[in-house]
Each structure stands twice: as C-alpha cells, then as structure tokens.
N, C-alpha and C positions, 0 to 999 in steps of 0.2 A: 497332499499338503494339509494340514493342518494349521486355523487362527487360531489364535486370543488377542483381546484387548487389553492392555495392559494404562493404566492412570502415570504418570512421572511427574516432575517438580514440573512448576509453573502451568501447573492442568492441562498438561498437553496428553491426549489419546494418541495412544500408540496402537494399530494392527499389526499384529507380529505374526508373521509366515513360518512355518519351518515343518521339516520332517523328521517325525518322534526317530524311526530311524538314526537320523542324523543328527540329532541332538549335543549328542555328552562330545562332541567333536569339536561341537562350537559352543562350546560353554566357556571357554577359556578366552574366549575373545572379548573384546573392549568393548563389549554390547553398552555397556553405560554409560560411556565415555563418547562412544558416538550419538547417545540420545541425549546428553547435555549440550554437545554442540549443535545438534540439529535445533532443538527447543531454544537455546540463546539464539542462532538467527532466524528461526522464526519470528521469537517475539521482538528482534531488533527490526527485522521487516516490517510485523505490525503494526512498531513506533511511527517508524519513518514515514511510513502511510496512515498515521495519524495526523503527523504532524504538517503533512501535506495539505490532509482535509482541515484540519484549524487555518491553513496558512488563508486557503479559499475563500472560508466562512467570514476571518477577517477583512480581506482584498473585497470581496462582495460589502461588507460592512461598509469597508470604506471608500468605496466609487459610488454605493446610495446616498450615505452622509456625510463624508466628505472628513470628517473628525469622530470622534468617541462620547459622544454626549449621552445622557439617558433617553431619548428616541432610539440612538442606534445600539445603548445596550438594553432594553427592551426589545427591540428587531431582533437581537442577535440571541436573546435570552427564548424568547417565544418562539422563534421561526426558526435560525439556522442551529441553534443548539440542540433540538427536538430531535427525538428519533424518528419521527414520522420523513425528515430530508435525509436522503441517503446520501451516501458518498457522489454517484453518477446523478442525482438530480441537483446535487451542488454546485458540480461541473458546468451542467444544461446551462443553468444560471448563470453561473460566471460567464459563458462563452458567449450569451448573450448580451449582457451586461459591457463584457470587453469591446463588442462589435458596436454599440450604439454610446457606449460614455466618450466624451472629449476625453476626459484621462487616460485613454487606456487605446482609442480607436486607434492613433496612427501607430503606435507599437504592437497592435494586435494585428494591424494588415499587415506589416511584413513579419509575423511571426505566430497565424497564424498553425501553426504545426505543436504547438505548445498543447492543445486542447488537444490532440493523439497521443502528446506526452502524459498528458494526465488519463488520460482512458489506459492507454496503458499499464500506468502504474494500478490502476484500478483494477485492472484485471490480474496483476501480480499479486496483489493484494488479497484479490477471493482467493487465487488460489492458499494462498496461507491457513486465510482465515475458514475457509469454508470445503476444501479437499481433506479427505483422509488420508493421514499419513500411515505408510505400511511401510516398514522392517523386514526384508527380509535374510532371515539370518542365517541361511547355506548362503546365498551370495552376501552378504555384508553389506548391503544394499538398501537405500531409503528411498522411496519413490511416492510423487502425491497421485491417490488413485483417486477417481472421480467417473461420474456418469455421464456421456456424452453418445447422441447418436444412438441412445438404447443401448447403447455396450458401455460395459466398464472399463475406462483407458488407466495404463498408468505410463506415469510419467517420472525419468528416472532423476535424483537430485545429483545434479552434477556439481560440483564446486564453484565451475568456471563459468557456469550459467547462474547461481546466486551472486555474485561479485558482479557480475552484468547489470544483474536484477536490481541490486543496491546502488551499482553506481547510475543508473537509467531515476531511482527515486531520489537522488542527488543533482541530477541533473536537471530535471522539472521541479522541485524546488527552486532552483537558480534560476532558471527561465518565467516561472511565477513570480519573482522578485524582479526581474528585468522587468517584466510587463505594465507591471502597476507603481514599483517604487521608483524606476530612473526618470521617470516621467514627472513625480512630483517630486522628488528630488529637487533637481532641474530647476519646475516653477518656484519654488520655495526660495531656494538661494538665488533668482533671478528678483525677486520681490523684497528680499530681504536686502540686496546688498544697494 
C-alpha cells in the first residue's frame, strides 16, 4: 500500500491509501464528491462544538455575574476567551460552578449526567479536530486514524454513527440551556409579574 497527503477546500488533510496496482480502476469513482461531504461534516461538527464551548463560557459568565456588564466582559475577555482555557478545563468550571451556585444547584442535582454529555461531545470533537483522516480508495472508505495504546487504530466513518454524533451535540446543548436558563427563566417572570 501506498500514501499520500493530499490539501482539499476548507484545509482539510487527507491520507489517501491505495494500490499503484489498483489505481486506474478507481479513478472513476466520486473520490471528490466524497471528500466534500466528509470535509462539510466535519467542519459542521466543529461548529456545533464550538458553539457548545461559547454556550459554557457564557452560562459560566453568567452564574459569576449574574448580568453582562464590563466586569463580566473583562472575565470573559481575559479569562474564558484565552487560549490558555481549553474546552475540558471550561467544563471543570462549569460543573463546578453548577454544583455550588443557587442558580443552577437544584437543576444540576437531578441532572447531573449533563456534564458526561459535555465530555462527551468533547471527545467527538478531538476526534474531528485532532485524528487523521485517511481515504482509503480500493475500499471507498474514510476512517479517522489516530495513536492509542502505542498502536495505530482506525476507526471507520459510518453514516449512522455521525448523525449520532450530531444529534448527541444537539442534545447537550439543550440540556445546557435546561440547566442554567429555565431556572432564571422561572425567577425572572416570577419577579416581574
């Protein structure tokens, strides 16, 4: 077997497999067509698991401060915006945060399970962001390969397990919103009316 690295739209690295052999056999195939699609849900994954970690950085924003003022965009400018807080030390935060704020305590004890939803997604996330992806083109096949355990594993992209994947970052989004907004929700129009 023979690689090469190949560069595609949206800077995605491709490891492409094949056998010089077997080549002009699959040359005819929708090799391009399947690296468009792979590369749009990748980088829709990537979104979605941004838009996770902004969701946090906020929710953390706002059980310190309580509102948006220049303190908490300062916090938010120097501290959670920094590259130096990762995604999982964002998490730490929050779950701590959730467990001792009155806003957030009694909907965080029966829920919780929310904080595996977010590791989770964080972990679907590396692998996005941070596995190589390989093509291999006698089987038609896109797999993220990655180092684990001293061996090189790969792991094959099934359909039916990205649709999982996305519907699981859909899902913990919503459950982050449970957590922190039905709660002041709730006080808000109990105060107001």
């Amino acid at each position: 077997m023979e690689r090469f690295f190949m560069n595609w739209n949206n800077w995605i690295s491709i490891l492409v497999e094949w056998k010089q052999s077997e080549f002009k056999k699959h040359q005819n195939t929708d090799f391009i067509k399947s690296i468009d699609n792979f590369s749009t849900i990748r980088w829709n994954a990537l979104s979605i698991a941004v838009s996770i970690e902004n969701l946090i950085s906020n929710n953390i924003e706002y059980i310190i401060f309580n509102e948006q003022n220049e303190w908490s965009k300062l916090f938010n400018n120097l501290f959670l915006k920094t590259p130096y807080l990762g995604f999982g030390n964002k998490r730490r935060i929050y779950k701590e945060l959730c467990k001792l704020s009155s806003k957030t305590k009694e909907i965080y004890e029966s829920n919780k399970s929310i904080i595996t939803k977010i590791q989770e997604c964080i972990e679907i996330r590396n692998k996005f962001a941070h596995w190589q992806l390989l093509y291999k083109i006698n089987d038609e096949k896109f797999y993220l390969e990655y180092y684990s355990n001293n061996i090189t594993q790969q792991e094959e992209i099934v359909q039916q397990k990205l649709k999982e994947d996305v519907s699981k970052f859909y899902q913990c989004i919503n459950d982050i919103n449970k957590l922190v907004w039905i709660n002041w929700t709730i006080k808000k129009n109990i105060i107001n009316e």
